[in-house]
N, C-alpha and C positions, 0 to 999 in steps of 0.2 A: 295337459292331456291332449293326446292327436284328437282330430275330428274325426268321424267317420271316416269322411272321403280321405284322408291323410292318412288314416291307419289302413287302409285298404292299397294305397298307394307305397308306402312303405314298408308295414309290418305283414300282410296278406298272404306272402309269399312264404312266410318264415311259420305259416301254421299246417297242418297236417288237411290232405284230401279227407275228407269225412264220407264223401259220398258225389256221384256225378248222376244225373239223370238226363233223359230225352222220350219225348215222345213218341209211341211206340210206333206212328206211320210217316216216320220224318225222311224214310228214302222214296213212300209211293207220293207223301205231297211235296219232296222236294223243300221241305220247309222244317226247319229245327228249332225244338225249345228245349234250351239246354240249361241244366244246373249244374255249376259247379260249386260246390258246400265243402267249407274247410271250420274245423273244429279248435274252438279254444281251449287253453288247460283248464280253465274253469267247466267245462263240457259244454257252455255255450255254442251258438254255430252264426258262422257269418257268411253269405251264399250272396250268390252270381246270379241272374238271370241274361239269356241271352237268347233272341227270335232272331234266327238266319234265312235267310231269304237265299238257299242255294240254287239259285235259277237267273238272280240277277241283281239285286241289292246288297248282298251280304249283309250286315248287321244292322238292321232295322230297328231295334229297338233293345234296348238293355236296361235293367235295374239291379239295386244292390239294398241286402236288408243287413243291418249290422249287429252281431253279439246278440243275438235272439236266445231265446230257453232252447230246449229242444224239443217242447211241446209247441210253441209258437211255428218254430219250424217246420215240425208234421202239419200242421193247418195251415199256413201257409204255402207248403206242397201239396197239399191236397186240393186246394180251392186255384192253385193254378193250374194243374192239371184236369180239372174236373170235364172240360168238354174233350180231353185226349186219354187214350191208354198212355204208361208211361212203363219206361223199363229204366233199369238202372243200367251203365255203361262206364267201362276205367277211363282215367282220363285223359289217355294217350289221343281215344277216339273223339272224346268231346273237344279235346285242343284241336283237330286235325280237323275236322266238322266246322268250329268257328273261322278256322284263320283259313281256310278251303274258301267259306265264304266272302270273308276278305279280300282273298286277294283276286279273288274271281272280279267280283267288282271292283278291285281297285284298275281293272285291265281298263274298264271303260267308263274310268272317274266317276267312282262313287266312292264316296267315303263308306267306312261306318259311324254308328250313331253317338252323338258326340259326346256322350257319357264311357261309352266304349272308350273313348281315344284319352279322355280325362282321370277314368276312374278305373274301370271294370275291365277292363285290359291289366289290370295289376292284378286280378284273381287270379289270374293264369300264369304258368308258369313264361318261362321268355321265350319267345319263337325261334329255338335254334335247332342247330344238329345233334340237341342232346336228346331230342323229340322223336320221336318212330315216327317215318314217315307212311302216313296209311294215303290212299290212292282213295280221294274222293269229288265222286263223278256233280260236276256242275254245268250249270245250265239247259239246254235241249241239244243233243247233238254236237254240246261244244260252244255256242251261241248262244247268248243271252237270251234268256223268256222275260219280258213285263208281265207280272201277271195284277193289273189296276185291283188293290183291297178296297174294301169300302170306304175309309178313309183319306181314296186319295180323290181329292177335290180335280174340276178339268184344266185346273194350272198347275197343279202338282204333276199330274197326270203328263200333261204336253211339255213339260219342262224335262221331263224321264224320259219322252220321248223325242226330244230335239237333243238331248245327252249322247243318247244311243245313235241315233241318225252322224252324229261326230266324229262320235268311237269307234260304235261298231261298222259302221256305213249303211246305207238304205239296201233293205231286203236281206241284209247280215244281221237281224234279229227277229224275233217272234213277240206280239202281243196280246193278250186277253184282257178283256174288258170283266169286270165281275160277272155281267149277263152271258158272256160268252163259255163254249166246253171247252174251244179248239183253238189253235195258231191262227192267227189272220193270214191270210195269202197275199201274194203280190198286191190286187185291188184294194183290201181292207190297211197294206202298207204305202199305199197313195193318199186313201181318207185319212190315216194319221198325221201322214205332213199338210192335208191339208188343211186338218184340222189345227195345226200348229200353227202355219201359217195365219189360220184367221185369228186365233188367239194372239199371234202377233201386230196385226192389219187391229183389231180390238187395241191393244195396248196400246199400241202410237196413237187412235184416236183422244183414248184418255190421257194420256199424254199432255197432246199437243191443249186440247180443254182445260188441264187442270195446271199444267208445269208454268205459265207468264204468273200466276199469282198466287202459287203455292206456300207463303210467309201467310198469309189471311184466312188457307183451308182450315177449315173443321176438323175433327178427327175421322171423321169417316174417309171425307174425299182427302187427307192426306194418307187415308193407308191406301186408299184406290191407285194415289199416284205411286206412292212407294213401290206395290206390287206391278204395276203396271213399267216402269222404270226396270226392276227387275228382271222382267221377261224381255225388255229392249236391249238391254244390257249383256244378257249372254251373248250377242251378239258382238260384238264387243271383243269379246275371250279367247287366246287361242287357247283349247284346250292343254294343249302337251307342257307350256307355261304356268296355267294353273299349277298342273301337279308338280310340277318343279317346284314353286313357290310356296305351294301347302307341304311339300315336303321340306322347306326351310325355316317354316314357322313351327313344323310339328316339335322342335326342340324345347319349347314356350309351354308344351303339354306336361313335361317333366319338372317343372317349375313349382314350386312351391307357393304359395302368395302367403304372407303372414300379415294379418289384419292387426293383432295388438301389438306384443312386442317390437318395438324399434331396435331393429338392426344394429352394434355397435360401429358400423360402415356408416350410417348417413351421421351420427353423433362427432367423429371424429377420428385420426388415428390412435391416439391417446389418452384414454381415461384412467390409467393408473393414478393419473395426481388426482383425480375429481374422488372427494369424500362421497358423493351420492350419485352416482351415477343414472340410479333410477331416477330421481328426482328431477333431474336436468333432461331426461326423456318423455316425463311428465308435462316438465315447463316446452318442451320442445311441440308437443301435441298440442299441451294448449295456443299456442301461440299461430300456429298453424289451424287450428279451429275460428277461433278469432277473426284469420285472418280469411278463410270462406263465407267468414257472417259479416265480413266489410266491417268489422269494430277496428280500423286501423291504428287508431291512437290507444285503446287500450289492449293492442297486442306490442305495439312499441313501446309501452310501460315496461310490460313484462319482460320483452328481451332487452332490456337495459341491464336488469336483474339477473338474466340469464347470461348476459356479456360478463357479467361481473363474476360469476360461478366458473364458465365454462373459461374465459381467458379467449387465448388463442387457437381452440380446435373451429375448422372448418365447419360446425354449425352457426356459428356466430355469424359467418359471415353470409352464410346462405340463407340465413331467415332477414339479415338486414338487406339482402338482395329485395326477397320476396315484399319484403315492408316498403322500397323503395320502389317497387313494380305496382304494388298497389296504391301506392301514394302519384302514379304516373310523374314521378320525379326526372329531371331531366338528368339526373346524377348516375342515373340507372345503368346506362352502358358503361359511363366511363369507369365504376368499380366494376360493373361481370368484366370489362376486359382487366383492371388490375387483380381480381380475387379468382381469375381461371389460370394465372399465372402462378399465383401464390398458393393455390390448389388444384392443380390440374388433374389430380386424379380422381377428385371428389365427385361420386355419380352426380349429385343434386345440380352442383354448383356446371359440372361438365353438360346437363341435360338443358339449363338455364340459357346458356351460351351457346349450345348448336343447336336450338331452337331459334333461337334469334335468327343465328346462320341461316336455317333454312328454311324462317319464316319469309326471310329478304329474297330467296332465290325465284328463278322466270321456271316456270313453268317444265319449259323444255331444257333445262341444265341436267344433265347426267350426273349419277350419283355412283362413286362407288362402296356398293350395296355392304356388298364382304365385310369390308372395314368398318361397318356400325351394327353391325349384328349383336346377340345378346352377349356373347364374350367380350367385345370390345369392351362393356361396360362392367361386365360384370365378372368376369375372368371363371372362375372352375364354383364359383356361389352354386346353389342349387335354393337358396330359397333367397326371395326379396320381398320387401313391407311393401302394399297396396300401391304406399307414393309412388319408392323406384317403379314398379308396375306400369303405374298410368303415364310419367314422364316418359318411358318407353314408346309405349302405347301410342301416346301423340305425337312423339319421335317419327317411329314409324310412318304415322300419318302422315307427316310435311315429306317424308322423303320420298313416299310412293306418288304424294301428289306431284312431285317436283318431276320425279320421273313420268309422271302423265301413264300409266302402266295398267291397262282396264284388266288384266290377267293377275297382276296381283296384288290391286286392290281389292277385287274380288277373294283371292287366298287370304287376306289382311282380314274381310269383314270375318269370312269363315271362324278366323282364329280368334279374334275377340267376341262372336258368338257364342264360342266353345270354352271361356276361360271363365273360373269362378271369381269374378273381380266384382265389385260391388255396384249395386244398380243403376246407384245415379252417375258412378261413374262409365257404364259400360254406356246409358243413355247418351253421354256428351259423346264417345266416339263415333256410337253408332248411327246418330244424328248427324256430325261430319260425313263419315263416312257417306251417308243417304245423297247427302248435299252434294256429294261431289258425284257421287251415280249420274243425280240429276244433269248436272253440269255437262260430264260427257256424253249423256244422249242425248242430249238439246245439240250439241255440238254433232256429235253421229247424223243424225236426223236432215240437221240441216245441210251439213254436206253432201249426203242423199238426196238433196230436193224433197223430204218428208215432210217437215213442216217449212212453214215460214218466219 
């Protein structure tokens, strides 16, 4: 059985409009809460939520409720709309309302909400010219509005507004503060930068305090530093790079991750001869379990046993890799260079070997990017197990670092923020990841004469 997020992502599209709704003052506030509810044969109902910010974030917030009754349904529209009138609307106009806000913000790099980009973007039909194009009016004038909700803290806050100062340019946007009725004018658009400014002058203080002994912080003063790194860091970024980047990782979006079943790709080309194929995927997980819990010697039991079942398919030889990796064996390169020959198409045994590559590489070596993208590996697949995943994953890592590239490392963390890959694994990249932020604003900093 799909999951939720899978059957919404695949099957979503293949159910019937049941009903769209929006708030009945979504053109005087410039702001949309959109339903689109699509109906099961069973009469079930499986619905979209979606908050547009048509003035300058576009998709702020999305959820998704799955195969509901359709009395769960009516209560659950009713108690989401209960501070809004609501009218119901086709769905030409609800499509044309989201992706309006979309692409409005995507002019001056903002995403939408990363649920949107993952999941709830499949409720919707596909954004083409099969869609009536309705003419819907965004921003103030044409020009982005901020309009700060109560929820945006003064780093979220100055981070939206050092975005826009980018894209739009100084005095080519408009912002309100929650206390505020009206646009800021020119003066109250100098108190933002300079209130960005101090927020930045702030950050490199904490910084420069906390980043010489940051392995010994706490957890408090390491999100201090985290966040504070963050806001030095956009600095960093050419923005037009970013979205080049985020537009080549958005492929990673359509991606399936399958957590149980094992692939018959990583087991082998060949399992016609194998009497149990499942069993030998079994032995394959445990042995790979084992070998996370450091039991070395009792997962080399096991693939002896597994050598004896499986023969000569290229798992064999990539779990004796990985036993040989963990045994810090000095044997370890000279088979990845015999068993990348004998299997050269093997993702596992191919991820093992240009890892190595480009764990060995300086810094400033150029990478051509093209050539290791998710096809290279993975050719027309559309879904891959957790493992291929995260060997990607840290793929990616070593090659962005090797490119020294603060624009799409930055697109890199985005994407593995955004992917439903599993926690402790998304923590090891995103703690890389952090590490090297670190890295290059220590380095930013001090070529500035900022710190010492």
């Amino acid at each position: 059985m799909l999951s939720p997020e899978n059957y919404i992502r695949t099957k979503a599209r293949s159910l019937p409009i049941y009903e769209c709704i929006i708030n009945a003052d979504w053109q005087d506030s410039n702001s949309a809460l959109i339903t689109v509810a699509r109906k099961h044969t069973t009469g079930n109902i499986t619905t979209c939520y979606y908050y547009v910010d048509l003035m300058c974030l576009g998709v702020k917030d999305t959820m998704y409720f799955f195969n509901m009754s359709a009395l769960d349904y009516e209560s659950s529209k009713i108690e989401m709309y209960e501070d809004f009138g609501r009218e119901k609307i086709d769905y030409t106009l609800a499509h044309n309302i989201i992706y309006a806000g979309v692409e409005f913000a995507d002019e001056y790099g903002f995403k939408p909400h990363k649920d949107f980009v993952s999941i709830t973007r499949f409720m919707l039909e596909e954004d083409s010219d099969d869609i009536e194009l309705i003419d819907i009016e965004c921003g103030e004038n044409g020009k982005p509005l901020y309009v700060r909700g109560p929820y945006d803290d003064d780093h979220k806050a100055n981070q939206i507004i050092n975005q826009l100062e980018k894209t739009a340019g100084h005095g080519n946007y408009s912002y309100i503060s929650e206390e505020d009725d009206f646009p800021d004018d020119d003066d109250d658009d100098d108190e933002d930068d300079e209130a960005y400014q101090e927020e930045l002058e702030k950050s490199i203080d904490v910084f420069a305090k906390l980043s010489g002994r940051f392995e010994k912080l706490k957890s408090k003063d390491l999100k201090s530093l985290i966040e504070a790194t963050e806001v030095i860091f956009q600095e960093l970024i050419d923005r037009k790079l970013f979205d080049k980047y985020a537009d080549e990782f958005e492929e990673l979006h359509n991606i399936e991750i399958i957590t149980v079943t094992l692939p018959d790709e990583i087991i082998g080309s060949d399992l016609d001869a194998i009497v149990d194929p499942e069993q030998l995927k079994e032995m394959f997980a445990q042995i790979l379990a084992l070998l996370d819990e450091f039991k070395i010697k009792k997962a080399a039991k096991i693939w002896e046993r597994y050598k004896q079942i499986a023969g000569e398919l290229a798992s064999v030889y990539y779990l004796e890799l990985r036993i040989l990796q963990a045994q810090e064996s000095k044997k370890y390169m000279e088979k990845l260079e015999q068993y990348i020959e004998k299997f050269p198409n093997h993702v596992l045994i191919k991820f093992l070997y240009l890892t190595e590559k480009f764990s060995s590489m300086k810094y400033n070596e150029k990478v051509d990017w093209q050539r290791y993208g998710f096809r290279h590996f993975f050719g027309k697949r559309r879904a891959v197990h957790q493992i291929e995943m995260m060997y990607f994953l840290i793929f990616n890592f070593l090659v962005i670092t090797a490119q020294n590239d603060a624009s799409r490392l930055d697109a890199f963390h985005q994407i593995v923020d955004e992917l439903e890959i599993q926690p402790e694994q998304k923590q090891i990249i995103m703690g890389s990841i952090a590490l090297r932020k670190i890295v290059a604003v220590t380095k930013y900093l001090e070529e500035n004469n900022k710190i010492n």
